[in-house]
C-alpha positions as CSV (number, residue, x, y, z in Angstrom):
1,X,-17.5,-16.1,-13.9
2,X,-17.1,-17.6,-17.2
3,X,-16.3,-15.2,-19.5
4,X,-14.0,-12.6,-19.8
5,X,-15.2,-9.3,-18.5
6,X,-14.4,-6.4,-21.3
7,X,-14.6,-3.4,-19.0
8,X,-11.8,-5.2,-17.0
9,X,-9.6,-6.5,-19.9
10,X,-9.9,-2.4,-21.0
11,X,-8.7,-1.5,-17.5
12,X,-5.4,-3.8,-17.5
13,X,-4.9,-3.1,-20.9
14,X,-4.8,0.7,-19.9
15,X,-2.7,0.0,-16.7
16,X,-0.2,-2.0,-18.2
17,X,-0.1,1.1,-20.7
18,X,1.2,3.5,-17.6
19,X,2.9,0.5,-15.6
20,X,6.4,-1.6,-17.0
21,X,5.0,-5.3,-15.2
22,X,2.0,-6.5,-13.5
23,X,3.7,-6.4,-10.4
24,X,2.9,-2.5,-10.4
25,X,-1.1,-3.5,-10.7
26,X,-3.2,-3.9,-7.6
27,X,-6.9,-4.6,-7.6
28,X,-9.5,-3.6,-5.0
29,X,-12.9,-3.8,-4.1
30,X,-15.0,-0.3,-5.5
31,X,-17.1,1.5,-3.2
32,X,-19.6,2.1,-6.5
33,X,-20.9,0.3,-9.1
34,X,-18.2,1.2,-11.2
35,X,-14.4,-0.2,-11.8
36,X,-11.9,2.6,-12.1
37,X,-8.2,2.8,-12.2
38,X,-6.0,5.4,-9.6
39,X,-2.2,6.0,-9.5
40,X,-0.3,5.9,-6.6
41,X,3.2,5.5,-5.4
42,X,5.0,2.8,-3.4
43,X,7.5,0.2,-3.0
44,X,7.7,-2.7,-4.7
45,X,9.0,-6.0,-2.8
46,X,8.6,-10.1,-3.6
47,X,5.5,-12.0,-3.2
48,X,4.3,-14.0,-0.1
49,X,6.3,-16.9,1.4
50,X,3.4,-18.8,2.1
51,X,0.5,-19.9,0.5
52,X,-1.0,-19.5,4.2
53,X,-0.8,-15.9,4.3
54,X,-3.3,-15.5,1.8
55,X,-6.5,-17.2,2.6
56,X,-9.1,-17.0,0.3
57,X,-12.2,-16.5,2.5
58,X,-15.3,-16.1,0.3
59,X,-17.4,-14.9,2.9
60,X,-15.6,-12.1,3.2
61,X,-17.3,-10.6,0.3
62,X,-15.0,-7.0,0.4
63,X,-11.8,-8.6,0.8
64,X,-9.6,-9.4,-2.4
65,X,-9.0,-12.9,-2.9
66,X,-5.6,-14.1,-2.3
67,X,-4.4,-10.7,-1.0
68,X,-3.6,-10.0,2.5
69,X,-3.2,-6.5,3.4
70,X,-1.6,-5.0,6.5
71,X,-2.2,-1.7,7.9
72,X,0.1,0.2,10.3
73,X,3.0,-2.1,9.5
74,X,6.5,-2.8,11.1
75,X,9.0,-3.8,8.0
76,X,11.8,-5.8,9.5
77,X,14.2,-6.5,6.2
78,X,16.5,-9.2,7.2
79,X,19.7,-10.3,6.2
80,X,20.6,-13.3,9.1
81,X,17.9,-12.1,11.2
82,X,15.1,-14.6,10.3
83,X,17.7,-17.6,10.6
84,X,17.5,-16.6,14.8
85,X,15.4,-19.0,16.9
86,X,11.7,-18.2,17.8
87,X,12.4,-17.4,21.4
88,X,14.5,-14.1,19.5
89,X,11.7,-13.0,18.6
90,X,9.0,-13.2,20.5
91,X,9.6,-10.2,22.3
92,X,8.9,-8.1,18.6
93,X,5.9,-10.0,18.2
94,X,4.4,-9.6,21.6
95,X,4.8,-5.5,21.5
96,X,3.3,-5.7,18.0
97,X,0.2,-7.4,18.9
98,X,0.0,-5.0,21.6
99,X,0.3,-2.2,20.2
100,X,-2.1,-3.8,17.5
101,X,0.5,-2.8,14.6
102,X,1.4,-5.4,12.1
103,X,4.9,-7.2,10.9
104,X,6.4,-8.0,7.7
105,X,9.2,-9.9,7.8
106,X,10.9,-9.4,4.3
107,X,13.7,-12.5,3.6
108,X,15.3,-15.1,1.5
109,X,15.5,-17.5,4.2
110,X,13.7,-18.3,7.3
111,X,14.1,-20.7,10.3
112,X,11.5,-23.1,9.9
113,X,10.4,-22.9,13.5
114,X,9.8,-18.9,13.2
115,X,7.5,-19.1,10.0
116,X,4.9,-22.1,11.5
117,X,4.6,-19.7,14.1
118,X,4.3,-16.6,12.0
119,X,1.7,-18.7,9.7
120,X,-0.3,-19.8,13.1
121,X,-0.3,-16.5,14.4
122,X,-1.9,-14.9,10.9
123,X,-4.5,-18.0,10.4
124,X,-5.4,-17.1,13.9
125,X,-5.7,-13.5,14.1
126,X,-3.6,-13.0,17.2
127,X,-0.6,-11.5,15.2
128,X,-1.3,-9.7,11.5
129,X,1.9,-11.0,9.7
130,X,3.1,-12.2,6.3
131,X,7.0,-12.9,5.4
132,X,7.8,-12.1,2.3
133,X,10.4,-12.2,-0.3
134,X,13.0,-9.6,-1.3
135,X,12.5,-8.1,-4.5
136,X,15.0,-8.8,-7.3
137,X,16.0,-6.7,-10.1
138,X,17.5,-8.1,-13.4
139,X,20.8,-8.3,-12.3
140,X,19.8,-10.5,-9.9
141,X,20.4,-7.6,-6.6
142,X,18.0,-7.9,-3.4
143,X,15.7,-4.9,-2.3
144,X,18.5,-2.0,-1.0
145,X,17.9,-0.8,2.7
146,X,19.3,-1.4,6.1
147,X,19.5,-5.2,6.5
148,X,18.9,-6.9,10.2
149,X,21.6,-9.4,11.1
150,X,19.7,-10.1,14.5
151,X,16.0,-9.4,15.6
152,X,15.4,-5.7,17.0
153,X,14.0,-6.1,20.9
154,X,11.7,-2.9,20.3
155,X,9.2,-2.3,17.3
156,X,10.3,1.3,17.3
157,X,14.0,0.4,15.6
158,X,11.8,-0.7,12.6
159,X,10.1,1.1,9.4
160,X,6.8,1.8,9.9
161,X,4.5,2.0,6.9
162,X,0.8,2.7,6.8
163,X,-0.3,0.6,4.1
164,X,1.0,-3.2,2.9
165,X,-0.5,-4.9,-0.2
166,X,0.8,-8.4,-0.3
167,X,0.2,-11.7,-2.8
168,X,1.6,-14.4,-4.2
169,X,4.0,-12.8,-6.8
170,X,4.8,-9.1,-5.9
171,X,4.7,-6.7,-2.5
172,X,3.7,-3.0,-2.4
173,X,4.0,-0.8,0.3
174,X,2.0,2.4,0.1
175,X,3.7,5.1,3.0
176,X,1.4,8.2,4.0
177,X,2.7,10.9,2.2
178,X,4.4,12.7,5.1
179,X,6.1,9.6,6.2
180,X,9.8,9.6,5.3
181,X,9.9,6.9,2.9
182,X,7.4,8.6,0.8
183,X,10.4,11.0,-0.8
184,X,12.2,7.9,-1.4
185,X,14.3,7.1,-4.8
186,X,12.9,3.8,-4.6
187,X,9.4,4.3,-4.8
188,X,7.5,3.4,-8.1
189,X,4.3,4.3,-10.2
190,X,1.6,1.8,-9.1
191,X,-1.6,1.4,-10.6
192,X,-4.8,0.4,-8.4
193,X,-7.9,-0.9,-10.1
194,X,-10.8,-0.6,-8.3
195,X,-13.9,-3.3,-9.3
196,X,-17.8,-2.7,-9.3
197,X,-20.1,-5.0,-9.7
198,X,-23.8,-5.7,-9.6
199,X,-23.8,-6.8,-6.0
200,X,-21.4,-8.7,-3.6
201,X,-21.4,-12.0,-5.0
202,X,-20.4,-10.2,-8.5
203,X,-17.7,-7.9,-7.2
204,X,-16.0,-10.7,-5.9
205,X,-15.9,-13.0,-9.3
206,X,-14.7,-9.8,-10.2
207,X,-11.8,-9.2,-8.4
208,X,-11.0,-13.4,-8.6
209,X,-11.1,-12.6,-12.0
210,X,-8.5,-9.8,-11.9
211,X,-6.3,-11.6,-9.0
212,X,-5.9,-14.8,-11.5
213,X,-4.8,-12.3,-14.5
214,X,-1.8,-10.6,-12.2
215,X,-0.6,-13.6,-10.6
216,X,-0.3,-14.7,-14.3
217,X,1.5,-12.4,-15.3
218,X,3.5,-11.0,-12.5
């Protein structure tokens, strides 16, 4: 895609209108011909630790470029946590691969051990994982909430939220709205655009097109 499409540029244009940053603007694929924007309310956190989480698969056509998403998703927001060894772990990753759940694993720092392994488990498919960084507001704070100083032993001691949107620059989290978080002070206005095109291959120049525009100015 060459050019600019206009009936996009409108689109941002009008969400950055409702939103205060393009953190707060998500793209995804349309189930029409037609590119619309929806409102909807979540959390914002910090982009992806690693490029790795966010393979850009062409093939798969319906999937946003550079944008993982997790569904059914242990949050495990850690303070000293990460910096335990792999073998402190494992036991939280094997029930969540069981129970096919995901994991995000939201940090500043991580042992480097724990996040090949996290990375290998998401390339493969055997674990749905990103790590993630802690938002930061302008004062320079971290995301608020309970903080893990040591991994939990059972997936049931963490946050579960249906819905995870992750890239490069920015983290939302989108909880069913009879899950506890949803009556959170925290949550924020998100705005979702959702991209038509003339067929597949379209769509998905599309969305690129969109993806390249918010990690610009995110």
């Amino acid at each position: 895609m060459h050019n600019s499409p206009p009936d996009l540029l409108a689109l941002l244009a009008q969400a950055r209108a409702i939103v205060p940053d393009d953190r707060h603007i998500w793209c995804c694929a349309s189930e029409t011909f037609d590119s619309r924007l929806r409102q909807q309310r979540g959390l914002l956190l910090g982009g992806a630790f690693s490029p790795h989480f966010l393979r850009d698969n062409s093939a798969m056509w319906s999937d946003t470029p550079w944008t993982m998403r997790l569904r059914h998703c242990r949050v495990a927001v850690c303070s000293q946590a990460a910096q335990e060894p792999l073998a402190a772990w494992l036991p939280l990753m094997e029930a969540i691969a069981g129970s096919g759940e995901s994991l995000l694993v939201v940090t500043d720092t991580i042992d480097s051990e724990l996040l090949s392994t996290l990375v290998v488990n998401a390339v493969k498919g055997t674990l749905r994982v990103c790590v993630v960084h802690p938002v930061r507001d302008r004062s320079g704070g971290a995301t608020a909430g309970a903080q893990l100083a040591a991994p939990p032993t059972s997936a049931d001691q963490l946050l579960r939220i249906d819905d995870v949107w992750v890239r490069r620059t920015a983290t939302a989290c989108f909880p069913k709205p009879e899950d506890p978080l949803a009556a959170a002070a925290a949550l924020q206005n998100f705005v979702i655009i959702e991209t038509g095109g003339e067929n597949h291959e379209d769509q998905y120049d599309r969305l690129r097109f969109l993806v390249r525009e918010l990690q610009r100015g995110a």
